[in-house]
N, C-alpha and C positions, 0 to 999 in steps of 0.2 A: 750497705754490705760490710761484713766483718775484717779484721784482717787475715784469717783466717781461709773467710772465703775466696779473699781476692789471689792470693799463693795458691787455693787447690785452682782457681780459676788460669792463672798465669801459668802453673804447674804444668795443666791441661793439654793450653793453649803449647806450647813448647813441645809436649809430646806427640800431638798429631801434627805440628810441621816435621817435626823427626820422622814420624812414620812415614808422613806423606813424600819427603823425600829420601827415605830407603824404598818406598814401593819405586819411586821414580827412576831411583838406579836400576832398580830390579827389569823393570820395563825395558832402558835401554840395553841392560846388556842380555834380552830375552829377544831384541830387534837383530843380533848376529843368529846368522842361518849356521854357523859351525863355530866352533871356537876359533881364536883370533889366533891365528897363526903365528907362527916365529919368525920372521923378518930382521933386517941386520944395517948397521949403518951404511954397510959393503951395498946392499941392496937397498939403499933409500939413495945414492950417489949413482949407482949401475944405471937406475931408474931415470933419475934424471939428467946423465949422459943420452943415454937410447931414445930419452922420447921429451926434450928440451921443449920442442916446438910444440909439441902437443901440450905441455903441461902449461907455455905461456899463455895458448889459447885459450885452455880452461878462465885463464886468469882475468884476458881480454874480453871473452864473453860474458864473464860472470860481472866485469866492471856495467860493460854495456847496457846488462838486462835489469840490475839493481836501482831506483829511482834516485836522485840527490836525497840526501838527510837518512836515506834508511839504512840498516845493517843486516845482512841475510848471513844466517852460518844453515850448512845443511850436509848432509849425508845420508848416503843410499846405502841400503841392504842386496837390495837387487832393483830389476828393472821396475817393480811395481811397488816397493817400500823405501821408503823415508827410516833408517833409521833414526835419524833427528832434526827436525826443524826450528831454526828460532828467529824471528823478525824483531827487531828493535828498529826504535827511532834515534838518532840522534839529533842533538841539540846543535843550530841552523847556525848558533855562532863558535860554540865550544869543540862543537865536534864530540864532546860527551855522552856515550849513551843516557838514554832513558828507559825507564822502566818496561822489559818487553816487552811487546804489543802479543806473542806468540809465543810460548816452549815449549814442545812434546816431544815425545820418544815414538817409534813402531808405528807410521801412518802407512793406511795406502793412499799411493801420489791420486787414486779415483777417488777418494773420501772426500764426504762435504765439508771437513773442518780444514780437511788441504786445500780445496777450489776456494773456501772462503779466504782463508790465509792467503795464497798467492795471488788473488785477487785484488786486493790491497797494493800488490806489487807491479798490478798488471802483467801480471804471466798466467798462463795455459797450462794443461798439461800436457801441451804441445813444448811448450819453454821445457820443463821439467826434463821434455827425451833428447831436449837438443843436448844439455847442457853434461843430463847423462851421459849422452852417445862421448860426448869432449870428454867426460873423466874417464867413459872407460879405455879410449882412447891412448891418455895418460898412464891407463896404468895407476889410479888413483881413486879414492870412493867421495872424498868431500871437497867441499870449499868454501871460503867466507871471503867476502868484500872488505876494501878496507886499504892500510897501509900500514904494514905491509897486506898484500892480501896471501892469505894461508889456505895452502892447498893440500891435502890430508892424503899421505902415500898409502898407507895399511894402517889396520890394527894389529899390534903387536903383543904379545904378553898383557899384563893391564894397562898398555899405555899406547900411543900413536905415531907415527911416524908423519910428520908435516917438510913442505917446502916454504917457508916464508920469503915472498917475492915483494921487492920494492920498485918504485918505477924509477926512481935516480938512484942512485949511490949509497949509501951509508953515509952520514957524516962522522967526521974520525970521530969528535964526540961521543957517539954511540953507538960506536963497537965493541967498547969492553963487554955493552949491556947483550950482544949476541953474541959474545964468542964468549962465555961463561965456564965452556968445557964441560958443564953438565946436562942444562937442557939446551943448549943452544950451541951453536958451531959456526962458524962463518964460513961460506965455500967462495963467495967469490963477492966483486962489491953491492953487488942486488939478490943476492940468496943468501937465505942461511937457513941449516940444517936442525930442526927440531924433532925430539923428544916430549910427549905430551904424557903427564901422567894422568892413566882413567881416573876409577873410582877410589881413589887412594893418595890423589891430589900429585905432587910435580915429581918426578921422578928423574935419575939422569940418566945421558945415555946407556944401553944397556954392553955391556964389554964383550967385542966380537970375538 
């Protein structure tokens, strides 16, 4: 092969991942039933005043139902779409993800690629309504396992409003790394208040 060939090949190659992930944004933000709403730090802090207990339960269940080594981020549209699901594996000594097992945008949670997907996980789509019923509960549309684990208040503008919840403390160490004052905020020693930028990468908070 020329060298010639090999750049329009390489060329190619780099344009259809380009496309194939702008079609994929496109996808997710075609998964919101109305535009994202305007929301406020005032209202990501209200939220988690009013409804503490609910949202820790999101947290507790979601640890529960996750198997050891895997990592689940997911988020609902409504009661029967997924706007996004993504299953990884992590590495059993690193704790490092690996390479998703899962990513898509706009499922229904009845879909055979969802019952395959969460099958893996050993959940139902009985799991699915529990876990729903706890976010809408909260006051909240997603969540991911983890440490901290992150729990997704609204969409805002292009960007997201999360709760990231720890199970002990912060260590003084790495506080600077959350209380950043742009995407991050410390509210108390096991929360801290995020900012997530959408399609347009990190953003900071937006000034109330």
């Amino acid at each position: 092969m020329s060298k010639k060939s090999i750049r329009w090949t390489i060329g190619s190659v780099s344009l259809l991942l380009l496309l194939y992930g702008i079609a994929q944004l496109a996808s997710s933000m075609m998964a919101w039933p109305i535009p994202p709403s305007n929301y406020s730090k005032k209202d990501l802090i209200a939220n988690y005043q009013a409804r503490k207990t609910q949202i820790l339960q999101v947290k507790d269940f979601l640890t529960s139902i996750v198997p050891p080594h895997k990592h689940v981020a997911i988020e609902f549209t409504d009661d029967h779409t997924l706007g996004r699901l993504e299953v990884c594996s992590l590495d059993s000594v690193t704790g490092a993800f690996i390479y998703p097992i899962f990513l898509e945008w706009n499922l229904a949670t009845t879909s055979r690629q969802v019952d395959s997907v969460i099958g893996t996980l050993h959940w139902t789509v009985g799991t699915l309504q529990q876990l729903k019923q706890r976010l809408d509960s909260a006051h909240c549309i997603s969540a991911q396992n983890g440490e901290p684990c992150q729990i997704g208040f609204q969409r805002s503008g292009m960007g997201m409003y999360f709760y990231d919840l720890f199970t002990s403390p912060i260590p003084d160490g790495a506080k600077d790394k959350y209380n950043d004052g742009c995407t991050h905020i410390f509210y108390n020693p096991t929360v801290v208040l995020e900012y997530g930028g959408g399609a347009i990468g990190p953003q900071c908070f937006p000034k109330d």
